[in-house]
Jmol script that loads the backbone (N, CA, C; Angstrom):
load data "model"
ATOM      1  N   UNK A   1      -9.142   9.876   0.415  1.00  0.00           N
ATOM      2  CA  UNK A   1      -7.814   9.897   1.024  1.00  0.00           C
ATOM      3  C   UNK A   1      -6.762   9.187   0.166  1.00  0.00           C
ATOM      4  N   UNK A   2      -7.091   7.999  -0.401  1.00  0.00           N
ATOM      5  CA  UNK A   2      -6.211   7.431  -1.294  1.00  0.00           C
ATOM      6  C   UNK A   2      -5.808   8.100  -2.195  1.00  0.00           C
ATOM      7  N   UNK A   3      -6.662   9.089  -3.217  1.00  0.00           N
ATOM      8  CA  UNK A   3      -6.332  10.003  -4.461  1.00  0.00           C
ATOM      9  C   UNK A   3      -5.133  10.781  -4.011  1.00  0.00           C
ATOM     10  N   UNK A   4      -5.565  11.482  -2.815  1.00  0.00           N
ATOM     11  CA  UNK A   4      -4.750  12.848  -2.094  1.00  0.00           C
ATOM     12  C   UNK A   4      -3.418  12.138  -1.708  1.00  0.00           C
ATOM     13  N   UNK A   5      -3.222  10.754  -1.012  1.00  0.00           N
ATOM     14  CA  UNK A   5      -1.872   9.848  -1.108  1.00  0.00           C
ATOM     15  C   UNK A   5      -1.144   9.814  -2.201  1.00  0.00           C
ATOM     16  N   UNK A   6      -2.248   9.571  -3.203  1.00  0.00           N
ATOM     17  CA  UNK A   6      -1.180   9.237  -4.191  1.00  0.00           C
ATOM     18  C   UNK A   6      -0.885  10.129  -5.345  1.00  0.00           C
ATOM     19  N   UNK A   7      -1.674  11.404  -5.151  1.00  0.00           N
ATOM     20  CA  UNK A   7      -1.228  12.223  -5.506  1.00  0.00           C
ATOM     21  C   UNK A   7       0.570  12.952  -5.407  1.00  0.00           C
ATOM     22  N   UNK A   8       1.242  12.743  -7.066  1.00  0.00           N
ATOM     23  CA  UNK A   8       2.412  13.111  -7.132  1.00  0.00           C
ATOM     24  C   UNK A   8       3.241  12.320  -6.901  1.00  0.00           C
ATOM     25  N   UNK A   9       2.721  10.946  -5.961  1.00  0.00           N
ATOM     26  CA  UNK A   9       3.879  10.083  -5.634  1.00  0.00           C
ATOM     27  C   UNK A   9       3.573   8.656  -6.305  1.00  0.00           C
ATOM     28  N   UNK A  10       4.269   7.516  -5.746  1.00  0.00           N
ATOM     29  CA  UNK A  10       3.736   6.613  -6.591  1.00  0.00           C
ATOM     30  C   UNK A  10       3.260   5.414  -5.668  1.00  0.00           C
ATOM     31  N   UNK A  11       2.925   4.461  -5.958  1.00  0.00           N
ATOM     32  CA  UNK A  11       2.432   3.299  -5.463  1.00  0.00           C
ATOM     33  C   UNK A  11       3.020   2.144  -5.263  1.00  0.00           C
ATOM     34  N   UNK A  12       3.194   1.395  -3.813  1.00  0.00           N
ATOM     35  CA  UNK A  12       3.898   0.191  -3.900  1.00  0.00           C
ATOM     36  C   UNK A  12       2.853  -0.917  -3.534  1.00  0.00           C
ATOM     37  N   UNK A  13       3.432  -2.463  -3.739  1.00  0.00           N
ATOM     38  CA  UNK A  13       2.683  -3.566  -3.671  1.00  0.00           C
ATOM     39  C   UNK A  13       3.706  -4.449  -2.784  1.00  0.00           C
ATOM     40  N   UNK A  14       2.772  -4.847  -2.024  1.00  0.00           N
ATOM     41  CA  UNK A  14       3.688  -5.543  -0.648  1.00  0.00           C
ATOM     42  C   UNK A  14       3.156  -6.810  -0.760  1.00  0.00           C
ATOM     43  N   UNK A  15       2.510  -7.388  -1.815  1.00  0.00           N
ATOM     44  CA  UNK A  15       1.546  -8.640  -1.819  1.00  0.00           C
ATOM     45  C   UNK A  15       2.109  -9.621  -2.143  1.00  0.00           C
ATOM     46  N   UNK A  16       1.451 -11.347  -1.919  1.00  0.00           N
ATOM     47  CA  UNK A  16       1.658 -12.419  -2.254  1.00  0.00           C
ATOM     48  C   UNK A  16       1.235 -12.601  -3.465  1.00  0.00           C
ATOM     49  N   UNK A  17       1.485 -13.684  -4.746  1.00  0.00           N
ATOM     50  CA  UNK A  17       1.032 -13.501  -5.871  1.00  0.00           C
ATOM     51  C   UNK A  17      -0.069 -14.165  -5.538  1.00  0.00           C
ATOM     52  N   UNK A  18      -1.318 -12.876  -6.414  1.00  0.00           N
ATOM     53  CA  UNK A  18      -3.051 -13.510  -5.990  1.00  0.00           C
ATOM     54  C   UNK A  18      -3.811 -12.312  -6.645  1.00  0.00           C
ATOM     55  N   UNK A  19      -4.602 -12.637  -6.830  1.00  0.00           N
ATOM     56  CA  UNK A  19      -5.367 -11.488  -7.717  1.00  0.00           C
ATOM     57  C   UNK A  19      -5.744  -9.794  -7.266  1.00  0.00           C
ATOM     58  N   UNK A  20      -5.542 -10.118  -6.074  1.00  0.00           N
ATOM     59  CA  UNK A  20      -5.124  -8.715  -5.539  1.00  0.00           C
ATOM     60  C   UNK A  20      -4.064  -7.873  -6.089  1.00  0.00           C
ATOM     61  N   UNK A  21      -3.073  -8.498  -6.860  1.00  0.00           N
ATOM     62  CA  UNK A  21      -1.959  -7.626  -7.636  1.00  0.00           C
ATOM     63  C   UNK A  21      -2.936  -6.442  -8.955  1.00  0.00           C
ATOM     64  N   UNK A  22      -3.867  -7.628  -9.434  1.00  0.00           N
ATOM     65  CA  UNK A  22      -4.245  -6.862 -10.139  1.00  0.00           C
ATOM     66  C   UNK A  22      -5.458  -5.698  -9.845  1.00  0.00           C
ATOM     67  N   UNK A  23      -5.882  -5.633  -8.499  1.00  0.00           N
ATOM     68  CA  UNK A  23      -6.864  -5.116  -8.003  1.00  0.00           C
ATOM     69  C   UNK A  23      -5.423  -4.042  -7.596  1.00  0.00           C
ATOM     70  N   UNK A  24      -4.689  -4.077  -7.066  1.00  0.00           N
ATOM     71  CA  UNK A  24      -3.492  -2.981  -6.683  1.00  0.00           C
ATOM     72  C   UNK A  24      -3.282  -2.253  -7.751  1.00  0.00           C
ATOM     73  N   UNK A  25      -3.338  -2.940  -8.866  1.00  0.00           N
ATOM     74  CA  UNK A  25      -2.139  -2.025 -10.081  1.00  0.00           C
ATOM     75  C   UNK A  25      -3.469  -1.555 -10.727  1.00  0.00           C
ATOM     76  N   UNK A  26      -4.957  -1.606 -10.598  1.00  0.00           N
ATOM     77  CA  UNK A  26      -6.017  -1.198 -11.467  1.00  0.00           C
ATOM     78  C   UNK A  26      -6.004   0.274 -10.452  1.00  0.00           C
ATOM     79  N   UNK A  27      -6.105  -0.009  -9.024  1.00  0.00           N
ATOM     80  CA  UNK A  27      -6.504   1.086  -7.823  1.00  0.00           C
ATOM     81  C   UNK A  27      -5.502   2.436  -7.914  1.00  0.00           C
ATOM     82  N   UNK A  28      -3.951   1.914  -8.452  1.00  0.00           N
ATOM     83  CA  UNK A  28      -2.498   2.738  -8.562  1.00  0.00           C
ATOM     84  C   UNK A  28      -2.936   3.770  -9.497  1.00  0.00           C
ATOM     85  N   UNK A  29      -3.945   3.709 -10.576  1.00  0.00           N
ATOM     86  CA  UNK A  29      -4.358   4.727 -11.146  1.00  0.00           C
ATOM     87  C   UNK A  29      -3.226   5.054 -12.369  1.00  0.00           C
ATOM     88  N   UNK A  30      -2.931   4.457 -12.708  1.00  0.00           N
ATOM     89  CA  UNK A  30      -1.532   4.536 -13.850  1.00  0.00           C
ATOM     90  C   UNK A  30       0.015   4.717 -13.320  1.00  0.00           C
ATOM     91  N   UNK A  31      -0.355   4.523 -12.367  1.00  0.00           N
ATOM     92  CA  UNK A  31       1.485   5.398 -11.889  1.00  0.00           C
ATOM     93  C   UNK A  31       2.324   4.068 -12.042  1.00  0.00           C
ATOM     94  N   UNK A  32       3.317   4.514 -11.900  1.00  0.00           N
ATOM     95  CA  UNK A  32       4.434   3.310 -11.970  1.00  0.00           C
ATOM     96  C   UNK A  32       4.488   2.546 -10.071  1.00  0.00           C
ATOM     97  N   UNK A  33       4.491   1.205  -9.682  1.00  0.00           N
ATOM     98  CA  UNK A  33       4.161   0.750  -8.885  1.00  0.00           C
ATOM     99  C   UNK A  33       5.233   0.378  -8.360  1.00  0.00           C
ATOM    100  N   UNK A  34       5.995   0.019  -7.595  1.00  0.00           N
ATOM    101  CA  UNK A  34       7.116  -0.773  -6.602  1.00  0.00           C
ATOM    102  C   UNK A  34       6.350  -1.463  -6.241  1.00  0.00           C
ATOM    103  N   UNK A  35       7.406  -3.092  -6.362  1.00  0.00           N
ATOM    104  CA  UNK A  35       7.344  -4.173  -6.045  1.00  0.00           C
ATOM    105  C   UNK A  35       7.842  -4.427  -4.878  1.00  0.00           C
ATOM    106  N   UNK A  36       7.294  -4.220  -4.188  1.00  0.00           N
ATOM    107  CA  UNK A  36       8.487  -4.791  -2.438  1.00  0.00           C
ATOM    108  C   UNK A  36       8.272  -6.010  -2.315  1.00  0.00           C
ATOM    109  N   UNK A  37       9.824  -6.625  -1.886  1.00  0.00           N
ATOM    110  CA  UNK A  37       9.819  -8.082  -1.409  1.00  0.00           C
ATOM    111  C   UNK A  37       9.024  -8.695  -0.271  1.00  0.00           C
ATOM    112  N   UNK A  38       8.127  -9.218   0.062  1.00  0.00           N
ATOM    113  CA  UNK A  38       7.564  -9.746   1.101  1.00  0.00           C
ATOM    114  C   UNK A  38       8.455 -10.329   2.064  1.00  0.00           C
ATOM    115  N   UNK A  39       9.783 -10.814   1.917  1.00  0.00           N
ATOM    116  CA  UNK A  39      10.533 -10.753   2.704  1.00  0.00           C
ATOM    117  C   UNK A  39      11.460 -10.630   3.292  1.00  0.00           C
ATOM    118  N   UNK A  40      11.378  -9.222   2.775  1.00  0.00           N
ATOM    119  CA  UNK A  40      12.269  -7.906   3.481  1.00  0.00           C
ATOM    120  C   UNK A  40      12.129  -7.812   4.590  1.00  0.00           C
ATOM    121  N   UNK A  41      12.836  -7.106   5.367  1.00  0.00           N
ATOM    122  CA  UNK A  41      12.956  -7.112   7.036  1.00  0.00           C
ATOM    123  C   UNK A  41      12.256  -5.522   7.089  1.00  0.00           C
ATOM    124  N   UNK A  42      11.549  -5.276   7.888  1.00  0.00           N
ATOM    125  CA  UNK A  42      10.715  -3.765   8.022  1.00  0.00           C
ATOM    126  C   UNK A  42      11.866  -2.885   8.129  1.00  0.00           C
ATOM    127  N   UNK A  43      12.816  -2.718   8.193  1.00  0.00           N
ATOM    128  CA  UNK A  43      13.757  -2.006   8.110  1.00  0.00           C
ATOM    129  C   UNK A  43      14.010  -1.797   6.645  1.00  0.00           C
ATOM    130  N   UNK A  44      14.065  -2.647   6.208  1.00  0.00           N
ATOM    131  CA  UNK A  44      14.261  -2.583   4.594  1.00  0.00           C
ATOM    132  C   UNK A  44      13.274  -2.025   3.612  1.00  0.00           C
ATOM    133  N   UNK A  45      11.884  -2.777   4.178  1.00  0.00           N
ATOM    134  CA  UNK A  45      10.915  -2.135   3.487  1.00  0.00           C
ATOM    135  C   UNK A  45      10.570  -0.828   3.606  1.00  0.00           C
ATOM    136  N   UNK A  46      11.240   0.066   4.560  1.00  0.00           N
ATOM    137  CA  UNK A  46      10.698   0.897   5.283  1.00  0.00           C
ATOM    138  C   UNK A  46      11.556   2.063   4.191  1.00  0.00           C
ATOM    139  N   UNK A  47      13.094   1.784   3.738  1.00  0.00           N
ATOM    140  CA  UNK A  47      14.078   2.462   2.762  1.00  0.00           C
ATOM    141  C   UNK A  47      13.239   2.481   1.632  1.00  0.00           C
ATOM    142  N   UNK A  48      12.925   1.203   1.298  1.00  0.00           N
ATOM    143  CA  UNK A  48      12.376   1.087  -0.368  1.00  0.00           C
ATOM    144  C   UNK A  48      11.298   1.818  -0.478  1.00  0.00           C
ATOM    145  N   UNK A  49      10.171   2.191   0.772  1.00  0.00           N
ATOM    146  CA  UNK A  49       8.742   3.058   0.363  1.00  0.00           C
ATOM    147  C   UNK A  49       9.682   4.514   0.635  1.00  0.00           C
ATOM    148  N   UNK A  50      10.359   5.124   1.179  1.00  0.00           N
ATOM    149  CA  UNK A  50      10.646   6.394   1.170  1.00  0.00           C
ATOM    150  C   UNK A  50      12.254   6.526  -0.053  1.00  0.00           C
ATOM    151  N   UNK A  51      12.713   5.555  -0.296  1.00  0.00           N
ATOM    152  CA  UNK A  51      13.907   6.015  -1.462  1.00  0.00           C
ATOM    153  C   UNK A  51      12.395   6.386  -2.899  1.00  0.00           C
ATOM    154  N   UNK A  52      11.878   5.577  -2.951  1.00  0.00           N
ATOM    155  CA  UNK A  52      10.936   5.502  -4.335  1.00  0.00           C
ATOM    156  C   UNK A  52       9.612   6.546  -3.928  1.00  0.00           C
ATOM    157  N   UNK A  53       9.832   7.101  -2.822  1.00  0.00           N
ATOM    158  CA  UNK A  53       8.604   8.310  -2.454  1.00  0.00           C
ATOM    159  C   UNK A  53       7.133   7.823  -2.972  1.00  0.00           C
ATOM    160  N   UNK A  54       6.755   6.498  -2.128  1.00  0.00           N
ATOM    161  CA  UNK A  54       5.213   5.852  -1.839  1.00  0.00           C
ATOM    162  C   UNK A  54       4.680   6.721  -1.320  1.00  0.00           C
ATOM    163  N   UNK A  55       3.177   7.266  -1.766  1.00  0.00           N
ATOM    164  CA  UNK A  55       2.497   7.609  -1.344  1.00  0.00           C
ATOM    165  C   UNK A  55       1.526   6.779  -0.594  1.00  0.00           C
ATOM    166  N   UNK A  56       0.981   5.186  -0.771  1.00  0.00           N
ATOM    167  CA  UNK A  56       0.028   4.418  -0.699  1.00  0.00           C
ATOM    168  C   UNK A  56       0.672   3.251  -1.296  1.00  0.00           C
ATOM    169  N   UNK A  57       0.777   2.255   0.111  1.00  0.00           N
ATOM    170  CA  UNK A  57       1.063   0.858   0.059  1.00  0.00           C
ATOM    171  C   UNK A  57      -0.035  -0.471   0.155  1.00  0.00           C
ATOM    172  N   UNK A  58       0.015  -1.178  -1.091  1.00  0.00           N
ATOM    173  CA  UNK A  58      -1.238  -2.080  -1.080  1.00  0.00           C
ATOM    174  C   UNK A  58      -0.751  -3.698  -0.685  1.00  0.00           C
ATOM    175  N   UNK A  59      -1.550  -4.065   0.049  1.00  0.00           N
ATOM    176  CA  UNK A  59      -1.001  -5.064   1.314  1.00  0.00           C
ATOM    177  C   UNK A  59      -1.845  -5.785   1.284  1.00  0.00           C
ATOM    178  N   UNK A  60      -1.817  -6.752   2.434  1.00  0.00           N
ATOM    179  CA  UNK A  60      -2.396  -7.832   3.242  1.00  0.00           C
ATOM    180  C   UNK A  60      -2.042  -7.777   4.917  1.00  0.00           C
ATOM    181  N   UNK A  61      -3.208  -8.279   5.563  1.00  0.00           N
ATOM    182  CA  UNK A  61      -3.100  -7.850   7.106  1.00  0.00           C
ATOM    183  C   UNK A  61      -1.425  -8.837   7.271  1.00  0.00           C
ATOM    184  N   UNK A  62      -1.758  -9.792   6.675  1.00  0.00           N
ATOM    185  CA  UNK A  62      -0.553 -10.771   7.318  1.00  0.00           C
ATOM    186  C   UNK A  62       1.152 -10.319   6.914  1.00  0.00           C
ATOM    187  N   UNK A  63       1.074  -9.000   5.664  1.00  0.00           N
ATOM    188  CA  UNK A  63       2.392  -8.620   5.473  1.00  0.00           C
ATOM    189  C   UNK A  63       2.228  -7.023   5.868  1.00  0.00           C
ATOM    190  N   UNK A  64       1.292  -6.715   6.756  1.00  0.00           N
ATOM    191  CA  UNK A  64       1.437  -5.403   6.820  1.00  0.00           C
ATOM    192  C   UNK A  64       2.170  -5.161   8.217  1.00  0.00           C
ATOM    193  N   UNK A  65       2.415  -6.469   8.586  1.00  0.00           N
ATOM    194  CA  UNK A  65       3.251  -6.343   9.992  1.00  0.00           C
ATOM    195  C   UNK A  65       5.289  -5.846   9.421  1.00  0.00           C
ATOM    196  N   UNK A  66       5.281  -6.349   8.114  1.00  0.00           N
ATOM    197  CA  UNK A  66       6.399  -6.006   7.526  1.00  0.00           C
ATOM    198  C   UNK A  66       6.927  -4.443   7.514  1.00  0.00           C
ATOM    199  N   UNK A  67       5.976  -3.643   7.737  1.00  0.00           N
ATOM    200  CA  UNK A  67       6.071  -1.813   7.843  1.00  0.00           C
ATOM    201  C   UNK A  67       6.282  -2.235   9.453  1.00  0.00           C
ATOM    202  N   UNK A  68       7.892  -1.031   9.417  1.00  0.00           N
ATOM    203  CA  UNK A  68       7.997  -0.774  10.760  1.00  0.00           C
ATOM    204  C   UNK A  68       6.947  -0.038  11.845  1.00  0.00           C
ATOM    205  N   UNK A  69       7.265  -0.587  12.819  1.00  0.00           N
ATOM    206  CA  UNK A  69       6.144   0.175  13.646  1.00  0.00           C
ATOM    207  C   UNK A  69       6.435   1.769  14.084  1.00  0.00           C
ATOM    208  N   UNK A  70       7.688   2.140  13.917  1.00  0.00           N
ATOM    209  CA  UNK A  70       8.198   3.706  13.951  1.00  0.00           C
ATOM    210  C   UNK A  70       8.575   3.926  12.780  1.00  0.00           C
ATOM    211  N   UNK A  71       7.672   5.033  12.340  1.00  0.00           N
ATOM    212  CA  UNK A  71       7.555   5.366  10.940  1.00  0.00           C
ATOM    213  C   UNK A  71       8.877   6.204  10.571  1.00  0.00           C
ATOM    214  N   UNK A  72       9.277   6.661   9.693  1.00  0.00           N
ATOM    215  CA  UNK A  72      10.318   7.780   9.335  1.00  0.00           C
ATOM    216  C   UNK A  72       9.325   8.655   9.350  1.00  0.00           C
ATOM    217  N   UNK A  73       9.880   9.824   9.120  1.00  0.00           N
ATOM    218  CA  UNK A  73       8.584  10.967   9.284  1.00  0.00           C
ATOM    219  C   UNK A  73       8.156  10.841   7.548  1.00  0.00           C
ATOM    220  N   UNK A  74       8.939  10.314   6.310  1.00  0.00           N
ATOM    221  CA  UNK A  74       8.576  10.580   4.914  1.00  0.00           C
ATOM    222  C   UNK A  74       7.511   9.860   4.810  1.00  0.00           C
ATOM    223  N   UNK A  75       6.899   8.628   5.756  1.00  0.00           N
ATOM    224  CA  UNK A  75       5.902   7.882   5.853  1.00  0.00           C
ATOM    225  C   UNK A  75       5.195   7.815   6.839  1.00  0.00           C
ATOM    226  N   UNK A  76       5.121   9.178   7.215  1.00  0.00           N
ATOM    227  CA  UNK A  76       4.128   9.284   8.399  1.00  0.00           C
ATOM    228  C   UNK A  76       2.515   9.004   8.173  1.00  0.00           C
ATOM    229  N   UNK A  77       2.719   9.364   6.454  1.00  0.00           N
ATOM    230  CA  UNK A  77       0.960   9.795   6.551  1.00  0.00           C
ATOM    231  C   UNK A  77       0.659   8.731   4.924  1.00  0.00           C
ATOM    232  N   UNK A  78       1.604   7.543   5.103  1.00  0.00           N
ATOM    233  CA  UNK A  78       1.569   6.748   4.500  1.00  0.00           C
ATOM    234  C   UNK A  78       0.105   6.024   4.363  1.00  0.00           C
ATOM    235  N   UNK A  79      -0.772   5.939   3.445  1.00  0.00           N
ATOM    236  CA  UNK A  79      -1.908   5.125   3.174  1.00  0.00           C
ATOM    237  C   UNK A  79      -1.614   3.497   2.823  1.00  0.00           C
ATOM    238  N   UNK A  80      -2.347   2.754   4.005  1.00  0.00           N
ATOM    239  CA  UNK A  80      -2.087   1.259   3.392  1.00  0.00           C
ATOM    240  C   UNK A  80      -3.548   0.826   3.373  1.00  0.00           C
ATOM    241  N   UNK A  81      -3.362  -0.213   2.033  1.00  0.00           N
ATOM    242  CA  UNK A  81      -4.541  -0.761   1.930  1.00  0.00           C
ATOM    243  C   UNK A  81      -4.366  -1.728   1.795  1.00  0.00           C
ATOM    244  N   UNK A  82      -5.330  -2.418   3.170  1.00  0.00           N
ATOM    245  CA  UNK A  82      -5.426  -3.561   2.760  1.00  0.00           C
ATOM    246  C   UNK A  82      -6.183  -4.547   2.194  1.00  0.00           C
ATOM    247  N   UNK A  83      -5.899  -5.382   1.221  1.00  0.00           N
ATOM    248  CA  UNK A  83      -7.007  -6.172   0.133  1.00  0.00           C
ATOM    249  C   UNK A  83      -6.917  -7.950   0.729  1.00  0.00           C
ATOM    250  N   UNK A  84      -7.213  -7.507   1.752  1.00  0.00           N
ATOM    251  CA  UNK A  84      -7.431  -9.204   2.296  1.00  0.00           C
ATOM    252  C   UNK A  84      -9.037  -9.754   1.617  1.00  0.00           C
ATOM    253  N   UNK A  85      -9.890  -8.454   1.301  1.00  0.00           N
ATOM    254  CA  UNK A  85     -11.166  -9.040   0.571  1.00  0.00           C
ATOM    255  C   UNK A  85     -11.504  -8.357  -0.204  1.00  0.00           C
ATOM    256  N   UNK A  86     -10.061  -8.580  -1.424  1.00  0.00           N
ATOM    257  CA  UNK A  86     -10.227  -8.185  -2.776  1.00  0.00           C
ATOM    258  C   UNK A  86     -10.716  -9.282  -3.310  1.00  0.00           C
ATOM    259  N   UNK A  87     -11.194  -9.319  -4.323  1.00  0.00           N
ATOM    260  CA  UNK A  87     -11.550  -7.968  -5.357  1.00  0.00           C
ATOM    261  C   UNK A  87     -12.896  -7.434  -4.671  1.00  0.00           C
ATOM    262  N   UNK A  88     -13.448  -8.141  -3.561  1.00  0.00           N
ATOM    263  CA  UNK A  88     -14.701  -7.390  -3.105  1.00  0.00           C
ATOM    264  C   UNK A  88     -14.912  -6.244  -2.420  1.00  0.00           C
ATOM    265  N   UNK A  89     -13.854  -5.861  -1.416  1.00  0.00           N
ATOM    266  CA  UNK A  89     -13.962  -4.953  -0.426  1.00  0.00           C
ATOM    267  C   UNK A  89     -12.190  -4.492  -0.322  1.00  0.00           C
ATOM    268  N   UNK A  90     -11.799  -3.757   0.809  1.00  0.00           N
ATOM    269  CA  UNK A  90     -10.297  -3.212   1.008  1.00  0.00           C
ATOM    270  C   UNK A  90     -11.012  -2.061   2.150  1.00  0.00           C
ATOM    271  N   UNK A  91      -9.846  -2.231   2.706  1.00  0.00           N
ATOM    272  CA  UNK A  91      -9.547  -1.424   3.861  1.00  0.00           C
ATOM    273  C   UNK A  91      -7.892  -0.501   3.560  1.00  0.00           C
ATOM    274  N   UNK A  92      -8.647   0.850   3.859  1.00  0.00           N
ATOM    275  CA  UNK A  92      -7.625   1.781   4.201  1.00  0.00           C
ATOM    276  C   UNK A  92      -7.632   2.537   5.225  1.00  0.00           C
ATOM    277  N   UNK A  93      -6.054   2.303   5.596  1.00  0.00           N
ATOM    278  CA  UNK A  93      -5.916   2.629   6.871  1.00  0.00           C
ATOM    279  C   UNK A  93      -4.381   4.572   6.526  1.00  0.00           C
ATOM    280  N   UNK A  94      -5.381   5.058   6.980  1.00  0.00           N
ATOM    281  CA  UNK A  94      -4.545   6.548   6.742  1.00  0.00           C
ATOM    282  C   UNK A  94      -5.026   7.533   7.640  1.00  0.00           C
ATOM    283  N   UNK A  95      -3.725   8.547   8.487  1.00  0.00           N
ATOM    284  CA  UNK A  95      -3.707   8.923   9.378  1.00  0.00           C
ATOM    285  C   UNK A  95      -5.074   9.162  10.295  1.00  0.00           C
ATOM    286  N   UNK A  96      -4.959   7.492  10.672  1.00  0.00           N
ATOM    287  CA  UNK A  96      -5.207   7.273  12.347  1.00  0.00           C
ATOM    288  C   UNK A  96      -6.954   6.920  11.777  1.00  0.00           C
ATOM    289  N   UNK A  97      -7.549   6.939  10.709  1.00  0.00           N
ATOM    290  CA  UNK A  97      -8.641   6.199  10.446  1.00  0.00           C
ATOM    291  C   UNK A  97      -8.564   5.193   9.333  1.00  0.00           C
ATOM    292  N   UNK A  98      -9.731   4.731   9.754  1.00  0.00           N
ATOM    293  CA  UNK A  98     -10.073   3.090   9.061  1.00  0.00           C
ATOM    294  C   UNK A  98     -11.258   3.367   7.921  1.00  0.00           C
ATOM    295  N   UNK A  99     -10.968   3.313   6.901  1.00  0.00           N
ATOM    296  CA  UNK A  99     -11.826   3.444   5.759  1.00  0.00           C
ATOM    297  C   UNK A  99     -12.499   2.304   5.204  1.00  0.00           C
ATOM    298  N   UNK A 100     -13.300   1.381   5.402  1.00  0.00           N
ATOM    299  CA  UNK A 100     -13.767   0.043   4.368  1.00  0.00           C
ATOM    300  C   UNK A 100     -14.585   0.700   2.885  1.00  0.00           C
ATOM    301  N   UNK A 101     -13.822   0.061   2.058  1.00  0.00           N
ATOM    302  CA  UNK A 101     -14.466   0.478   0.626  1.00  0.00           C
ATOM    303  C   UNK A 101     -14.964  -0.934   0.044  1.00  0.00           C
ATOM    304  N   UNK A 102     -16.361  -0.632  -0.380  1.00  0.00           N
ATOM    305  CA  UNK A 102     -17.131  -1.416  -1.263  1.00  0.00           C
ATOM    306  C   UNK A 102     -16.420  -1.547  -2.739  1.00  0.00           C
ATOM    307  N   UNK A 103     -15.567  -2.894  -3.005  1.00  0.00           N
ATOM    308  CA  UNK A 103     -15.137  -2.490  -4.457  1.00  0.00           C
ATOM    309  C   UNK A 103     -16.197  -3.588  -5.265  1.00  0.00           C
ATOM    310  N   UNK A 104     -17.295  -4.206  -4.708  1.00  0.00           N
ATOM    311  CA  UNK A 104     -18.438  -4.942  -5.410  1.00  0.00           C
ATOM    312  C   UNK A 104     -19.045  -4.169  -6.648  1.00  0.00           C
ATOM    313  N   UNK A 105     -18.846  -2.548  -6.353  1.00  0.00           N
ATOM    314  CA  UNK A 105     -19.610  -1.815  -7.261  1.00  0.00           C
ATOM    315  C   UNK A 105     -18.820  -1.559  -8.466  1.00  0.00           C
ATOM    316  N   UNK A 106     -17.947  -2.474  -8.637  1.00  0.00           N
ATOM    317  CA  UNK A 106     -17.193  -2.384  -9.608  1.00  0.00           C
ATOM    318  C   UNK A 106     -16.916  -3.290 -10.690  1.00  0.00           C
ATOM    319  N   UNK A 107     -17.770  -4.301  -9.701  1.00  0.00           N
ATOM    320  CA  UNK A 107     -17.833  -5.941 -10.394  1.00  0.00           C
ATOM    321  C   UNK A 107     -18.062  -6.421 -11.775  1.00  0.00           C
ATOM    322  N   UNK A 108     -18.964  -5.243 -12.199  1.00  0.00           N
ATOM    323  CA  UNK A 108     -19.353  -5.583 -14.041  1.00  0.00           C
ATOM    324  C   UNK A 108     -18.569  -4.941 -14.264  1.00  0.00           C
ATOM    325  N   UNK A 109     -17.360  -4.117 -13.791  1.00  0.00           N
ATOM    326  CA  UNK A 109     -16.558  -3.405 -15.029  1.00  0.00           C
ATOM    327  C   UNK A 109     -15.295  -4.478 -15.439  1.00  0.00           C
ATOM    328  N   UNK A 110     -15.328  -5.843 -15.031  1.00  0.00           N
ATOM    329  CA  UNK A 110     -13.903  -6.623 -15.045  1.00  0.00           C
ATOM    330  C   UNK A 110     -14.111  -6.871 -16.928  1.00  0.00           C
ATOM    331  N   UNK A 111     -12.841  -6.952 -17.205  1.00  0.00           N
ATOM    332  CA  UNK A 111     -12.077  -7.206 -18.664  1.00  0.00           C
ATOM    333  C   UNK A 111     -12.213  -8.721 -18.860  1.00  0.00           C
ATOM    334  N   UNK A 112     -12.785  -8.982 -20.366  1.00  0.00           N
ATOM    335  CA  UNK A 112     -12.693 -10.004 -19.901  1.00  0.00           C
ATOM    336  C   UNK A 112     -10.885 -10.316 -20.902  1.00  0.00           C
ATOM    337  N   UNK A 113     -10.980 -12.106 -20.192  1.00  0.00           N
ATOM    338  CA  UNK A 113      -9.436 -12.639 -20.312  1.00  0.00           C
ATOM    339  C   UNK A 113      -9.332 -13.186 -21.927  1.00  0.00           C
ATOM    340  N   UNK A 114      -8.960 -12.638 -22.538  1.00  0.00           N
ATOM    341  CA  UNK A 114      -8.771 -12.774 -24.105  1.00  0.00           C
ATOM    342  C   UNK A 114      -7.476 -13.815 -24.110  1.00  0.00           C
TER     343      UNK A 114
END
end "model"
wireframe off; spacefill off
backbone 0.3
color backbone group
């Protein structure tokens, strides 16, 4: 479901600075990413994912209250993920199911820090 999100469109990051940025911008798949302010008013954030045409917003439970609760229809079928247990696990949440992904199986592929 995430591929098919972000297919054509691009990717935003709704996060606190924490290593989840880089678990967001590895998951974005190359696209160019939006930075949303964490504290933007859901009204605001809600312009910035449909002016920049988000397909898939990467979050935290505690800023995902920041997405309005009445969607525009351009973000109806908006994918959010949330990485409250990145780099190990993430949850995506896209139309009306709950996905948990194992990202452990990914664990030997980290870079190392030169």
């Amino acid at each position: 479901p995430l591929v098919r999100a972000l297919a054509g469109r691009r990717a935003a990051l709704l996060l606190p600075t924490s290593p989840a940025f880089l678990v967001a911008l590895a998951a974005s798949d190359g696209r160019g990413a939006v930075l949303v302010n964490p504290l933007a008013a859901p009204a605001e954030v809600a312009r910035q994912l449909e002016d920049a045409d988000v397909g898939a917003l990467f979050t935290v439970g505690a800023l995902a209250a920041r997405l309005p609760a009445e969607r525009p229809p351009a973000l109806a079928r908006l994918a959010v993920v949330l990485l409250d247990g990145a780099p190990r696990a993430a949850r995506v949440l896209v139309d009306g199911r709950t996905l948990d992904v194992d990202l452990a199986t990914h664990a030997d592929d980290a870079l190392p820090l030169v």
